[in-house]
C-alpha positions, 0 to 999 in steps of 0.5 A, a space after each residue: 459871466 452871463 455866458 455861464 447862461 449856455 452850458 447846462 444845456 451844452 453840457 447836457 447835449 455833449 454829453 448825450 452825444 459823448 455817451 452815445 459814442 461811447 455806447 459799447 463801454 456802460 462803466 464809461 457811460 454811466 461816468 459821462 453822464 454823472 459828470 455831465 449832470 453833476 455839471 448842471 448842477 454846479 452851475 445850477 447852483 452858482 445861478 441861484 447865487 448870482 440871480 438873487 441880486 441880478 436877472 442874467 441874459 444871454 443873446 445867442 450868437 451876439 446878436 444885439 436885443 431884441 434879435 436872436 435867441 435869448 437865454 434867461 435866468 432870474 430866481 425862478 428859473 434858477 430854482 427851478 434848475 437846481 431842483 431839477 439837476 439834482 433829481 436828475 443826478 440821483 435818478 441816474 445814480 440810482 439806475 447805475 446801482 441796478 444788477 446786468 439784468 435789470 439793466 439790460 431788460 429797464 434801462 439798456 444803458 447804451 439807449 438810456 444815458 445819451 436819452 436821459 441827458 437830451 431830457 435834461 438838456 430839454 428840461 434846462 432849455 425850457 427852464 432859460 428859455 427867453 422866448 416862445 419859440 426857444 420853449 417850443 424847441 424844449 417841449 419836442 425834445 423833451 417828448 422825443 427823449 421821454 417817447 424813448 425812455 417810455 418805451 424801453 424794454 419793448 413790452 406791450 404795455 409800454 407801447 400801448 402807454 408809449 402810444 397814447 403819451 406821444 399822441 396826446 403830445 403831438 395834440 399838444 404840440 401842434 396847438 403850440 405851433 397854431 398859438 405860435 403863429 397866432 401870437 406872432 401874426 398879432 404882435 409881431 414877436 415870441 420874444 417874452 420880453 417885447 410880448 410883455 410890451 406889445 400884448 398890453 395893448 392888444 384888444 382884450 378879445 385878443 389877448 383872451 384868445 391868446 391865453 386861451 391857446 397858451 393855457 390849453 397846450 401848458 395845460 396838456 403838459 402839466 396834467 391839469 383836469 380835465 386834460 391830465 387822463 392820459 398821465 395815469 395811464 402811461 406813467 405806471 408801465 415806464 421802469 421805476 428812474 424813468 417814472 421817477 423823472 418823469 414824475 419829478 419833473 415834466 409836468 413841473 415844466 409846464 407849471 413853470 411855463 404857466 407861471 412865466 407866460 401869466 406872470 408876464 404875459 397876463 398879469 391882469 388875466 381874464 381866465 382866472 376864475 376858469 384857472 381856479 377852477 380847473 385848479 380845484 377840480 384837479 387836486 379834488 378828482 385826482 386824489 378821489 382816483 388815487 384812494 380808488 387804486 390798488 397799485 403803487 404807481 397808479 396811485 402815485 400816479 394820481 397823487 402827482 395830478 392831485 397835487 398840481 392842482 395846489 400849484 394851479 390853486 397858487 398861480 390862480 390867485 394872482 398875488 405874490 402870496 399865491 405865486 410865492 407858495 406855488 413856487 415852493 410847492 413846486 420844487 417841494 413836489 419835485 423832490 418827494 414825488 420822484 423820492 415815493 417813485 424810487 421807493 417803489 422801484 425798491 419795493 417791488 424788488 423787494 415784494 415782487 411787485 407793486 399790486 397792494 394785493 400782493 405785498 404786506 409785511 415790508 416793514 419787518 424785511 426792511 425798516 429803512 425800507 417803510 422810513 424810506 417810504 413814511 417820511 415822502 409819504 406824510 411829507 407828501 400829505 403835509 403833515 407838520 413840521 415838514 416842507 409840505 404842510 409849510 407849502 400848503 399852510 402857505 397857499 392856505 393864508 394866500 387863499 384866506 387873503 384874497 377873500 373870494 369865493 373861489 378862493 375859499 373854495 380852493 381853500 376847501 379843496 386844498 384842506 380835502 385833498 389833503 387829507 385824503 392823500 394822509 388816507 392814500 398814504 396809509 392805504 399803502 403803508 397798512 397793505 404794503 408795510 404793515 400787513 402779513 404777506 401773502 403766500 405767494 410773496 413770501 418767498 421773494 420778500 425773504 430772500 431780503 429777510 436772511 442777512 446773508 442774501 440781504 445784500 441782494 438789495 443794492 446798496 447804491 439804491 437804497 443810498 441814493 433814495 436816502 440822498 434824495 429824501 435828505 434833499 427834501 428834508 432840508 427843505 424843511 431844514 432851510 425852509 426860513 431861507 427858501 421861503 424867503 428866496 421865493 418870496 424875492 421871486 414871486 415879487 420880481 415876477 410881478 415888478 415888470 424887472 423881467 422886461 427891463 433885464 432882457 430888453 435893457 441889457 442885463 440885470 
C-alpha cells in the first residue's frame, strides 16, 4: 500500500505531460486535467485515513533505508494534500467556465493545463518530501510553473511582477543550495529523518546557523516580514485561477517546510523569540498595508501576508497547542483565501474592474455575489462561529499557556490584526457592495442586472466558488473532528514517531 505514496505526483506529471500532447484539443485538456487532479484528491483522501493510525514510507526505487528518495506521509502532510488537491481542483473548473476570450487572453489553455498540473505535482512532492534535496526539487518546479503561470498573457504588468517573483526566488533558491551544502558538509546527510539524529549532537553554533539559513529560504517562500515585499507586488497582475492558487497554496508550502524542518530538525530551537518576532511584526504590518489599498486584489494581497503572520504566531510557541492551531490555521486559510480570489475574478467580470473607486452597488446586480463575498470575508476576520475565529481562538489560549512575554504580544498582535481585517473586509463590502456605482461602471454592471443577459455570467464559476466556499464552511461544520485530527498531528510532530517510521521501516 505505502506505494499509494508516488501517484499524487505521477499522476500530476502524466497528466502534465498527456495535456501538453494533446495541446490543439482544449475540451480533451481541460477533461485530463480534472481527472488527473481529481485523482489527487482521491488518493489525498484515503491518505488522511490510513496516517491517522500509521506514518506511511516509501523508498524510491527499492533502496533499503537510509538510501535513496524517501516519500513520506504522516497527518500533517496528508492534510495538507487534500486541502491542497481540492483547491486545485476547483481552480481548474472554475477556469473551464471562462468564455473563448477570456480564455485565450488569461489562461491559454494549451499553456495553462500542462503548467498547472507541474505545480500541483510541485506542491505534492514538497508535501511527501522525506528529505531536503527532494524538497528543493519541489521549490524549482514550483517556480518554474508559477513563473509561467505568472506571466500568461504577455502584458507589461505581468512581465514586470513576473520579474521581480522569479528574481526574489532564485535568491531564495540559491540560499537553499548553500544550506544544502552546508548542512550535508556537517551532518553528512539531507534525509529529515537521519538529520533529526545526527543535528542533535552538532554543537549549538552550528545547528543556529543551519536554522538560520533554512528559515531565511522558508521564510522568503512563505512572505514572512520583513521578506514578504515582493507577494504584494507580483500577485495582483496574475489572472484571477492563477492568483487564486497562488494565494491558497504556495506560501502554505513554506509554512509547512517551516513546521517540518522545526518540528524535527529544531525541536529546542534557539531563534524562537526572532521567529515571534518577525510572526508579530507580519500580521501587524501586513494588515496596516491592506486597509491602505484601494484594490481588491492588493488588498487580498495583504491580507494573505497578514494572515501567515498567525501561523508563525503558532509555530513560534513551540508547543502542541501552538502547532496544532497553526495547522489548522493553515488549511482554514487555504480554503477562504483562494475562495475571496475567485470572487474577485467574478467581481471584476462584473463591475469591470477591481479599483473600489469604480465599483458600488454589487450587492443589488447579484445578492449570491456579496453572500459569495460576505461569508469568506467575516470567515477571514473570525468572527464567530466559523472556522477562522475557532483557529484563532485556539492560537489565543496557546498564546495565554505559555505565558511569555512575546506570547502575550502575539496575543495582542493576533486580537489587532483582526479586527483591522473585519475593518478591510467592510472597506470592500461598503465601496464594492453597498455603495452606488459610478457612471462610468454602470453600463457593464447592468449588463448583469437585466435577467435576460444575466446568464452572462457563467454559471460553472459562480457554482465552483460556491463549492469552494462550502469546503470551508465545513470546516466549521466538522470543526470537533478536524481539531481533533490536528491535535493527533501536532503531538506526533513532537513524539519523535516521525525518526522511528522512516528509519525503522514504516509505521
Amino acid at each position: 500500500m505505502n506505494n499509494v505514496l508516488a501517484v499524487p505526483v505521477l499522476l500530476s506529471l502524466l497528466g502534465a505531460a498527456a495535456t501538453f500532447l494533446a495541446g490543439r484539443h482544449p475540451a480533451l485538456q481541460r477533461a485530463i486535467s480534472i481527472s488527473a487532479v481529481a485523482g489527487v484528491s482521491i488518493v489525498a483522501a484515503v491518505l488522511v485515513g490510513m496516517t491517522d493510525t500509521q506514518t506511511l514510507t516509501l523508498w524510491v526505487g527499492g533502496w533499503p533505508a537510509p538510501l535513496g528518495i524517501v516519500l513520506v506521509a504522516d497527518r500533517l502532510s496528508a492534510l495538507m494534500l487534500l486541502v491542497a488537491s481540492l483547491v486545485s481542483l476547483a481552480v481548474l473548473v472554475y477556469s473551464t467556465g471562462q468564455d473563448e476570450d477570456e480564455v485565450r487572453r488569461e489562461t491559454p489553455v494549451s499553456i495553462f493545463h500542462p503548467t498547472f498540473l507541474l505545480l500541483v505535482a510541485g506542491v505534492s512532492n514538497a508535501f511527501l518530501a522525506g528529505d531536503l534535496f527532494n524538497l528543493f526539487v519541489s521549490f524549482e518546479l514550483l517556480l518554474f510553473a508559477s513563473y509561467v503561470l505568472l506571466t500568461m498573457g504577455g502584458t507589461r504588468d505581468r512581465i514586470r511582477a513576473g520579474s521581480v517573483y522569479v528574481v526574489v526566488n532564485l535568491v531564495s533558491s540559491s540560499l537553499f543550495l548553500i544550506a544544502l551544502a552546508t548542512i550535508y558538509a556537517a551532518a553528512g546527510t539531507v534525509n529529515l529523518a537521519q538529520l533529526a539524529e545526527r543535528l542533535a549532537v552538532l554543537p549549538a553554533e552550528v545547528q543556529g546557523v543551519l536554522q538560520a539559513l533554512l528559515l531565511g529560504v522558508f521564510s522568503i517562500k512563505a512572505a514572512i516580514f520583513p521578506l514578504s515585499a515582493w507577494l504584494p507586488h507580483s500577485y495582483p497582475t496574475a489572472p484571477a485561477p492563477v492568483t487564486a492558487v497562488f494565494a491558497g497554496l504556495l506560501t502554505k508550502v513554506g509554512v509547512y517546510a517551516i513546521i517540518r524542518t522545526q518540528t524535527l530538525l529544531f525541536p529546542d530551537s534557539s531563534l524562537s523569540l526572532l521567529f515571534g518576532i518577525a510572526g508579530l511584526a507580519t500580521m501587524v504590518v501586513g494588515i496596516l498595508g491592506a486597509i491602505a489599498q484601494v484594490e481588491i486584489k492588493r488588498l487580498l494581497s495583504f491580507t494573505l501576508v497578514s494572515h501567515i503572520g498567525f501561523m508563525v504566531f503558532g509555530i513560534s510557541l513551540g508547543s502542541a497547542a501552538g502547532y496544532a492551531g497553526a495547522i489548522f490555521y493553515a488549511a482554514h486559510h487555504i480554503t477562504i483565501q483562494c475562495t475571496l480570489f475567485l470572487v474577485t475574478g467574478l467581481v471584476e467580470r462584473v463591475g469591470g474592474s477591481t479599483a473600489l473607486d469604480r465599483l458600488g452597488g454589487l450587492a443589488k446586480v447579484m445578492p449570491m455575489l456579496a453572500v459569495l463575498f460576505f461569508v469568506p470575508a467575516v470567515n477571514l476576520a473570525g468572527i464567530p462561529p466559523f472556522s477562522g475565529f475557532i483557529a484563532k481562538l485556539a492560537l489565543l489560549q496557546a498564546g495565554v499557556a505559555e505565558g511569555t512575554p512575546l506570547a502575550w504580544a502575539l496575543v495582542a498582535g493576533a486580537v489587532l490584526t483582526s479586527l483591522l481585517t473585519l475593518y478591510a473586509m467592510a472597506k470592500v463590502w461598503a465601496r464594492a457592495f453597498w455603495g452606488e456605482a459610478p457612471q462610468r461602471t454602470l453600463r457593464n454592471i447592468r449588463r448583469f442586472a437585466d435577467p435576460a443577459i444575466g446568464a452572462a455570467m457563467p454559471g460553472l464559476m459562480m457554482g465552483t466558488t460556491l463549492g469552494l466556499l462550502a469546503l470551508a464552511t465545513g470546516f466549521t461544520v466538522a470543526a470537533g473532528p478536524m481539531y481533533g485530527y490536528v491535535s493527533r498531528s501536532a503531538a506526533a510532530l513532537l513524539d519523535g514517531s516521525y525518526v522511528l517510521s522512516v528509519l525503522g521501516g514504516g509505521g
